[in-house]
C-alpha positions as CSV (number, residue, x, y, z in Angstrom):
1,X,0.0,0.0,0.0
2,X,1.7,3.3,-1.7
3,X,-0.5,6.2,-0.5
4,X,0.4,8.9,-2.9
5,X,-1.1,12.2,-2.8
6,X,-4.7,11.8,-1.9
7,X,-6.9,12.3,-4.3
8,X,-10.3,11.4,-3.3
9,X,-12.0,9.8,0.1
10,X,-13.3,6.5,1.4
11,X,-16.6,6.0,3.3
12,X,-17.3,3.6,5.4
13,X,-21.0,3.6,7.3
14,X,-23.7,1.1,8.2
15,X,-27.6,0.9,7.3
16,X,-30.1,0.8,10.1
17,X,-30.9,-2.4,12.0
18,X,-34.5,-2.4,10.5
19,X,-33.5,-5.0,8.2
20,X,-31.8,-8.6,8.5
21,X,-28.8,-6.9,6.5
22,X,-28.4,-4.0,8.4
23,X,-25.6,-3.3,10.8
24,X,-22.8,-4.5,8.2
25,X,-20.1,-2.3,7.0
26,X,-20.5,-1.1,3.5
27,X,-18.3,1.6,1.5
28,X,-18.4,4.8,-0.8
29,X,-16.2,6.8,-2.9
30,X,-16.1,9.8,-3.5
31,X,-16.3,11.0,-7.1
32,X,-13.6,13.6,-7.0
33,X,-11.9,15.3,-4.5
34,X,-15.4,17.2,-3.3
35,X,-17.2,14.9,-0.9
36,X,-20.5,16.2,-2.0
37,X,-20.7,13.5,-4.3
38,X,-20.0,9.6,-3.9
39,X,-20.6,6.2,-5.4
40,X,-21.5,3.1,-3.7
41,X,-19.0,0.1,-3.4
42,X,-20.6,-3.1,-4.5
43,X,-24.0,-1.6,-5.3
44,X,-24.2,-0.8,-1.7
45,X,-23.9,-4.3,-0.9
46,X,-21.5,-5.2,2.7
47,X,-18.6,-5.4,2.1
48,X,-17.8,-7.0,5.6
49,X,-19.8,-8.6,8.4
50,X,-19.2,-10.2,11.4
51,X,-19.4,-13.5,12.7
52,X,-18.7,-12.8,16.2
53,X,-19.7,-11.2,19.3
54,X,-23.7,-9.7,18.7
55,X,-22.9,-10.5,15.0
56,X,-23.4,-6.6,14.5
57,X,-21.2,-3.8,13.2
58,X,-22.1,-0.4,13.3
59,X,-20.5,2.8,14.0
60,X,-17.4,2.2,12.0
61,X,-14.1,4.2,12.0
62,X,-11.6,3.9,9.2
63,X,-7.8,4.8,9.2
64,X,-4.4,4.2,7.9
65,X,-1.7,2.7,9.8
66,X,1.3,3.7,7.9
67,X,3.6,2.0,9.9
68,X,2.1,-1.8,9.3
69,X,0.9,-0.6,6.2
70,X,-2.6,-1.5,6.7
71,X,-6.1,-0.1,6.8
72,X,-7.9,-0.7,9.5
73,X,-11.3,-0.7,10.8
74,X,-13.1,0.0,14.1
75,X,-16.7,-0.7,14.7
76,X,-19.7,-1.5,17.5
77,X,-20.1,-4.4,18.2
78,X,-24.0,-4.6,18.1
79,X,-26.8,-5.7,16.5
80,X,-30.2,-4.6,16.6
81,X,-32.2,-6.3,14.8
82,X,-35.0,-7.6,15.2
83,X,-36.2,-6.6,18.2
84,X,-34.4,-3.1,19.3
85,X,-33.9,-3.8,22.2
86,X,-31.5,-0.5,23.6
87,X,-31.8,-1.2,27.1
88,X,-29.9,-4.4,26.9
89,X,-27.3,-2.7,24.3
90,X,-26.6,-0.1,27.1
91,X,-26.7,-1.7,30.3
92,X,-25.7,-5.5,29.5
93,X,-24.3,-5.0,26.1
94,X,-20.4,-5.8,24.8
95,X,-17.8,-4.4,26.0
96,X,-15.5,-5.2,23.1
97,X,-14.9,-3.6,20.1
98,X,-14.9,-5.5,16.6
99,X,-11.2,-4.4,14.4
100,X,-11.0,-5.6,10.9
101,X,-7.7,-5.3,8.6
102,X,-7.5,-4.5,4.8
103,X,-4.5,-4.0,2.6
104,X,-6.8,-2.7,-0.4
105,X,-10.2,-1.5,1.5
106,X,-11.5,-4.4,-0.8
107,X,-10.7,-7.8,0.8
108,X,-10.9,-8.0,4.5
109,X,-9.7,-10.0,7.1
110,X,-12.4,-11.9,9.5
111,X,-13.7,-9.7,11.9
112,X,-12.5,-10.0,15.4
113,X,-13.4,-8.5,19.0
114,X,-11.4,-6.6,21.6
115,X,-12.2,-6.5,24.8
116,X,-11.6,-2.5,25.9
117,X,-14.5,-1.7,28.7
118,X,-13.8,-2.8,32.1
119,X,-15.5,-5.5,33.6
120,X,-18.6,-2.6,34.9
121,X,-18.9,-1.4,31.8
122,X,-22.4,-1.8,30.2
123,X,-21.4,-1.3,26.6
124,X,-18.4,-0.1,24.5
125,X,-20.0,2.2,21.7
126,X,-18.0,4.4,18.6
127,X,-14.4,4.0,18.8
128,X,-12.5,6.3,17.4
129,X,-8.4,6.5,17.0
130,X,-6.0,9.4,16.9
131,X,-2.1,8.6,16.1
132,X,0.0,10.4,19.0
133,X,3.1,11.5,17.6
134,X,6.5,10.6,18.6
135,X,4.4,7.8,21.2
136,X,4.2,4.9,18.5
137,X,0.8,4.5,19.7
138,X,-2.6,5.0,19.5
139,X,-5.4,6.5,21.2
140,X,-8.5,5.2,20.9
141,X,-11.2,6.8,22.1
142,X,-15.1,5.1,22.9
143,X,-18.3,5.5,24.9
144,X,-19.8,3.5,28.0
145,X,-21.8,3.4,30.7
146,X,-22.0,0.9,33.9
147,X,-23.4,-2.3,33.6
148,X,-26.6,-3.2,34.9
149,X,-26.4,-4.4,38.9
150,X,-22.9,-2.3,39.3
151,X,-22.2,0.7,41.3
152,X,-22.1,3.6,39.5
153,X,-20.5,5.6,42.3
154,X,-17.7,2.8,42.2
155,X,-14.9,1.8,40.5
156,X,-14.4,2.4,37.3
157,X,-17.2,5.1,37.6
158,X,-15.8,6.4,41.2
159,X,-16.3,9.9,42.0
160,X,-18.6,10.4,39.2
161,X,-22.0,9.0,39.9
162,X,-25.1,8.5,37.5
163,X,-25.8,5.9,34.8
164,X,-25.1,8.6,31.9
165,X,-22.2,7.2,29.3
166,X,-18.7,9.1,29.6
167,X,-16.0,8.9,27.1
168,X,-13.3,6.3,27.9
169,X,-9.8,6.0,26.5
170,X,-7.3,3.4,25.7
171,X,-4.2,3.0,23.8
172,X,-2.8,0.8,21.5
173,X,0.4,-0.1,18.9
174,X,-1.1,-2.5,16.9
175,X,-5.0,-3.0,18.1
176,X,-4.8,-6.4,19.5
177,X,-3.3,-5.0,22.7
178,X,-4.6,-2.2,24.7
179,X,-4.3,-0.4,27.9
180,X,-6.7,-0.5,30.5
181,X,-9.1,2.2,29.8
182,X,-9.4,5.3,32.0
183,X,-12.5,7.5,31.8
184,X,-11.2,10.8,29.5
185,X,-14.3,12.7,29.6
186,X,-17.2,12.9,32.2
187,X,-19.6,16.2,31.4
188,X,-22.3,14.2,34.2
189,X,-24.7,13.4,31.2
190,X,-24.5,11.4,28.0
191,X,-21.3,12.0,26.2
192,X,-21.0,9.8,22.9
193,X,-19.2,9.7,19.9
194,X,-15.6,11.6,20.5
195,X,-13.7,12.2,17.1
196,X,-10.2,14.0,16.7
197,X,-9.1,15.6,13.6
198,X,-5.5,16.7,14.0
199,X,-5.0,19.8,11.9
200,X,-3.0,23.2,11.8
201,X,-0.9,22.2,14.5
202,X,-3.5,21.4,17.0
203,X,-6.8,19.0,17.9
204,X,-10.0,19.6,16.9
205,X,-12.1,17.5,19.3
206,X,-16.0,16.6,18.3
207,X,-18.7,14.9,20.3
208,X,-22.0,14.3,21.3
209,X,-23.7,15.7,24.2
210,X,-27.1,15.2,25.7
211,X,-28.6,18.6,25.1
212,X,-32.1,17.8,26.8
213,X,-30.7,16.8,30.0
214,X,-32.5,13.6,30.0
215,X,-31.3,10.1,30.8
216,X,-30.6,8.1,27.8
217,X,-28.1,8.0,24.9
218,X,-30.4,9.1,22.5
219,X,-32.2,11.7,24.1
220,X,-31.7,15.3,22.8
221,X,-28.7,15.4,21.0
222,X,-26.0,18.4,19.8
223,X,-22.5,18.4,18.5
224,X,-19.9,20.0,20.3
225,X,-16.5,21.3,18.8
226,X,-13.4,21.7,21.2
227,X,-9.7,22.5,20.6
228,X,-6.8,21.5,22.3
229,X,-2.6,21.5,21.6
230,X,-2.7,17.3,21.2
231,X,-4.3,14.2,21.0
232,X,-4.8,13.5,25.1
233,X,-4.6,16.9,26.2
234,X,-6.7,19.7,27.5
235,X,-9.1,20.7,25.3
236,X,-11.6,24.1,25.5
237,X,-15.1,24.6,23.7
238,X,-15.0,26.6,20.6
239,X,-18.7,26.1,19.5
240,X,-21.6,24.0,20.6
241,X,-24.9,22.6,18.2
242,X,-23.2,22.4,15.5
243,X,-26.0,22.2,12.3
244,X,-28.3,23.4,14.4
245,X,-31.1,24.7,14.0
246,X,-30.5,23.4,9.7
247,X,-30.1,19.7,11.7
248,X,-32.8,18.8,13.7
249,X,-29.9,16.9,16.2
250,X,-26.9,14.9,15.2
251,X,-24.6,12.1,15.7
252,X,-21.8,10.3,15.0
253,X,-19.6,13.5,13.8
254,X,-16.9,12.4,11.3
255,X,-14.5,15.4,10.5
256,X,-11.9,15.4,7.9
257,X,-9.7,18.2,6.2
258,X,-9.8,19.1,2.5
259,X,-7.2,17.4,0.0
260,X,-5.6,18.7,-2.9
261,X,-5.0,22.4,-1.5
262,X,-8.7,23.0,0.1
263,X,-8.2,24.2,3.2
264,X,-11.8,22.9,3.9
265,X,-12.8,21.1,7.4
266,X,-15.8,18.9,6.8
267,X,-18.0,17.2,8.8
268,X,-20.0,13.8,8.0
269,X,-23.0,13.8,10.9
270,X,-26.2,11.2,11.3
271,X,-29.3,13.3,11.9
272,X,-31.0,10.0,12.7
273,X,-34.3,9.5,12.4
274,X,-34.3,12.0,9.7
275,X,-32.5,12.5,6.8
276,X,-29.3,10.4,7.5
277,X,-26.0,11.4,6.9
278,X,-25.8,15.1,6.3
279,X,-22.7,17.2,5.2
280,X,-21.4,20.1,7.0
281,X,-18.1,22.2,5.9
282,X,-16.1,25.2,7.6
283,X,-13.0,27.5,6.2
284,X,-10.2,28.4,8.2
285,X,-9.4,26.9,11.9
286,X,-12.0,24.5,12.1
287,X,-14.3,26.5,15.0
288,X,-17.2,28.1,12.3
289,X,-19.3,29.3,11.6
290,X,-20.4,25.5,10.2
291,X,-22.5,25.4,6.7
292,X,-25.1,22.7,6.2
293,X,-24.7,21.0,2.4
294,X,-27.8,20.1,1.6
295,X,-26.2,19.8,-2.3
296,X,-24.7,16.5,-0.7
297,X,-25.4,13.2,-2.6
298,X,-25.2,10.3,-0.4
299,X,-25.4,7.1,0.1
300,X,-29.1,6.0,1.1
301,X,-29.9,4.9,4.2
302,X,-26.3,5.3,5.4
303,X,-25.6,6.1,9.2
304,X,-22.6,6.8,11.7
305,X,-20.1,6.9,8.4
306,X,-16.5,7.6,8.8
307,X,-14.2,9.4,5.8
308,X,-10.5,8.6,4.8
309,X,-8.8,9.9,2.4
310,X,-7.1,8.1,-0.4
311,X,-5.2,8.0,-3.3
312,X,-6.0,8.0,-7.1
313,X,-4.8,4.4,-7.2
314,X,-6.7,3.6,-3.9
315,X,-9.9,5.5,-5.4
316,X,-9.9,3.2,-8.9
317,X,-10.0,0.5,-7.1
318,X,-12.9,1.2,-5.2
319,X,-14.6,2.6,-8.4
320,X,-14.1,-0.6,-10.4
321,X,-16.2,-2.3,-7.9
322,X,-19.0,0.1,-7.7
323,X,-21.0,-1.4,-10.8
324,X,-23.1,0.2,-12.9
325,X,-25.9,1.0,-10.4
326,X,-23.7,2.5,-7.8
327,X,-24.2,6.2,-7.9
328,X,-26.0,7.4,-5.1
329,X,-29.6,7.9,-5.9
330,X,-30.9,10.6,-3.6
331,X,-29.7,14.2,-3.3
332,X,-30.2,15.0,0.5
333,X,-32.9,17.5,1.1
């Protein structure tokens, strides 16, 4: 795997868990170096699935490790379907993640799980990963809560009370081993899906907060943008409901910088339960204001995605298997 200049971007994102073939990864490219246009790999077909664990994937984050010269791939593990049921996900659900491998973002390796939540933990949601220089590791960011029947005054939740889901970290060289996992962020209500983009020399940090101050993961939700001077540092706000009021709520924020000289920062965000994946775009530092897309053509029915870029050579490859009915078919509204 030769990078190259990048030239356009990878998607990876799941469909809902309405359906027997939901919660499976599937991929887009884009059709240039714009992201307001992509094509569906394989039809729109999965491209990987698991076998393991729930036998779900959702929420799936893609990056390059240069140094084993490998993509990877980090997901939920947890599936849905048929019957929905959310209170098991978050109080008795898995608390490992599933990591697949890819030298090509075609062929895949079998899925496999990693345990990262401590043994109170009621789920392990969204990972994410940052590369911390000069560390040779990785830090890889995910959401939990406790687990049904625990404490959640006590251990891994000591000090900070209440059954809302904090932000927990871990680290990693080669994501088979990881660290125990600390809780990075406690706000004292749901805090989910923690991205960092790395760019002009500091961290952009986005998440999800609760912004209804109810009591569930999925209750009113916002995106929040913070900055800090590197990946595990301190961080301070720099704008809060992002999207909003264009986005009726949001989740799963995906950010990723222009190529090819745009000095662009884009945002990929689920407005569940509504439109799906929306695009959102910002010049300069990265802290607004944010402009909604609504020019966007996306994949349908795609949630939680996560955008890479790639090179020419990486982007043919991806095109070749789109077939002719790949184009995305909707332009979001």
């Amino acid at each position: 795997m030769t990078p190259g200049e990048p030239a356009a971007y990878a998607m990876a994102y799941f469909e809902p868990g309405d359906r027997e073939d939901g919660e499976r990864i599937r991929l887009a490219v884009s059709d240039g170096s714009d992201p307001l246009s992509w094509t569906r790999v394989d039809d729109g077909r999965p491209v990987l699935a698991s076998e393991v664990g729930e036998h779900g994937l959702r929420d799936p984050f893609l990056l390059r490790d240069e140094r084993r010269v490998v993509f990877v791939l980090l997901a939920t593990d947890l599936r849905t379907w048929p019957d929905e049921d959310w209170d098991r996900a978050v109080h008795r659900g898995s608390r490992s993640i599933a990591v697949a491998e890819s030298a090509d973002l075609v062929t895949w390796s079998a899925v496999r799980l990693v345990r990262v939540a401590p043994d109170d933990a009621g789920n392990a949601w969204a990972p994410k990963a940052a590369w911390i220089p000069g560390t040779g590791e990785w830090e890889v960011l995910f959401a939990a809560g406790p687990r049904a029947g625990s404490e959640a005054g006590s251990g891994t939740w000591a000090g900070a009370p209440g059954g809302h889901q904090r932000i927990l970290a871990t680290r990693t060289r080669d994501f088979r081993a990881f660290s125990p996992a600390r809780v990075a962020v406690d706000t004292g209500r749901d805090l989910i899906d923690m991205a960092l983009l790395p760019y002009g020399g500091r961290v952009l940090r986005f998440s999800v907060e609760d912004a209804s101050g109810g009591t569930g993961p999925r209750r009113g939700t916002a995106i929040t943008v913070e900055v800090g001077d590197r990946v595990g540092g301190r961080f301070r706000l720099v704008a809060r409901g992002v999207g909003m009021p264009e986005l009726v709520h949001g989740e799963g924020p995906a950010p990723f910088a222009g190529i090819g000289g745009d000095d662009t920062i884009w945002l990929l965000v689920d407005e569940f339960g509504h439109r799906g994946c929306q695009v959102l775009s910002t010049d300069g530092d990265g802290t607004g204001p944010w402009t909604h897309r609504p020019e966007a053509r996306l994949p349908d029915r795609a949630r939680h995605g996560s955008v890479l870029a790639v090179s020419a050579a990486e982007a043919a490859v991806l095109r070749a298997r789109a077939g002719g009915r790949g184009r995305a078919a909707r332009r979001s509204a």
